[in-house]
N, C-alpha and C positions, 0 to 999 in steps of 0.2 A: 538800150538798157545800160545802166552806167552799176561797173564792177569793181567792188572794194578791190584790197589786195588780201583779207580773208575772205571772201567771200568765194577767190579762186582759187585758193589753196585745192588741191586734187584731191578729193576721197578714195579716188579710182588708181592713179600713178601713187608708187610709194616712192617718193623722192626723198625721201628722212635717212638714205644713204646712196653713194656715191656709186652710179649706175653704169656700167659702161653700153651704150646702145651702138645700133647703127643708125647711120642718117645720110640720107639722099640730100644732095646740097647742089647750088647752082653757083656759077663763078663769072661774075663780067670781065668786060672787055679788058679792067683795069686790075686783073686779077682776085678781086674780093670778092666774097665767098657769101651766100644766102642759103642759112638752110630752109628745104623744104617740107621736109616730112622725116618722121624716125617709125624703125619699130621697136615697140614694148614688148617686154616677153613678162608674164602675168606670174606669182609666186604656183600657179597650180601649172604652166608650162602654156598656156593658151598664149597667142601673140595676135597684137591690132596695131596697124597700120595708123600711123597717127600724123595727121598732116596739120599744118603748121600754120592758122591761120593769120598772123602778123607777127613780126617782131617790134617791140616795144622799143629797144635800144641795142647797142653793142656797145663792148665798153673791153677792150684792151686790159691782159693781165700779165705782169712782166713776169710771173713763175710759171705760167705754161701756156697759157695762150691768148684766147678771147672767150667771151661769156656772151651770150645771147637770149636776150630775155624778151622770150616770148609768147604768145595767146594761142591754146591748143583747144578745140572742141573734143572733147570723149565722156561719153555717156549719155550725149544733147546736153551739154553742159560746159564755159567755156573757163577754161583754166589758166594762171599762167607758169610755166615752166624756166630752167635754167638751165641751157644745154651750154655744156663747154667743150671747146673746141682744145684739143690739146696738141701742141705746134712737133716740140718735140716726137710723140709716140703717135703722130697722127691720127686718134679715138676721140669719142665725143664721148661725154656722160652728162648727165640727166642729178638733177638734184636741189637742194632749197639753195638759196643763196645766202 
C-alpha cells in the first residue's frame, strides 16, 4: 500500500507541539545512532509503546542535533513521525517537521 504524506499525518500522536519522549535507540560499531521505539504518554496519562517501523531518512541540524524521519504503526495504522535527537541536552522529542 503506497502512503501519501497526509494520509500519515497521526490522528492518534499530537505532534502539533514540541514533545519531549523517551526512546530506546541502537548505536553501531561506527558510533551512529538508530532509534528503535519511543513511548507516548497520551493527553489522559495512558502510555504505548511505540516501535519504529523504518526510518525514511536522517538529515543533520546544526542548532541541535539530528532529525529522524520515520514510519510508526499505532492504531493499525501507519504514520510518519519526526523525532529529534538533541546533541546538546541529550532528549528526543516528537513533533511535525
Amino acid at each position: 500500500m503506497i502512503f501519501t504524506h497526509s494520509d500519515l499525518i497521526s490522528d492518534t500522536l499530537d505532534v502539533s507541539q514540541n514533545t519531549v519522549i523517551p526512546v530506546i535507540c541502537s548505536y553501531n560499531t561506527k558510533g551512529e545512532c538508530r532509534p528503535i521505539c519511543f513511548r507516548y504518554t497520551f493527553q489522559n496519562g495512558d502510555t504505548e509503546k511505540v516501535s519504529i517501523d523504518r526510518i525514511e531518512y536522517t538529515k543533520p541540524n546544526s542548532v541541535f542535533g539530528t532529525i529522524y524521519r520515520c514510519v510508526v504503526t499505532v492504531a493499525g495504522a501507519q504514520r510518519y513521525v519526526s523525532l529529534y535527537y538533541h546533541d546538546k541536552t541529550h532528549t528526543w522529542s516528537l513533533r511535525n517537521t
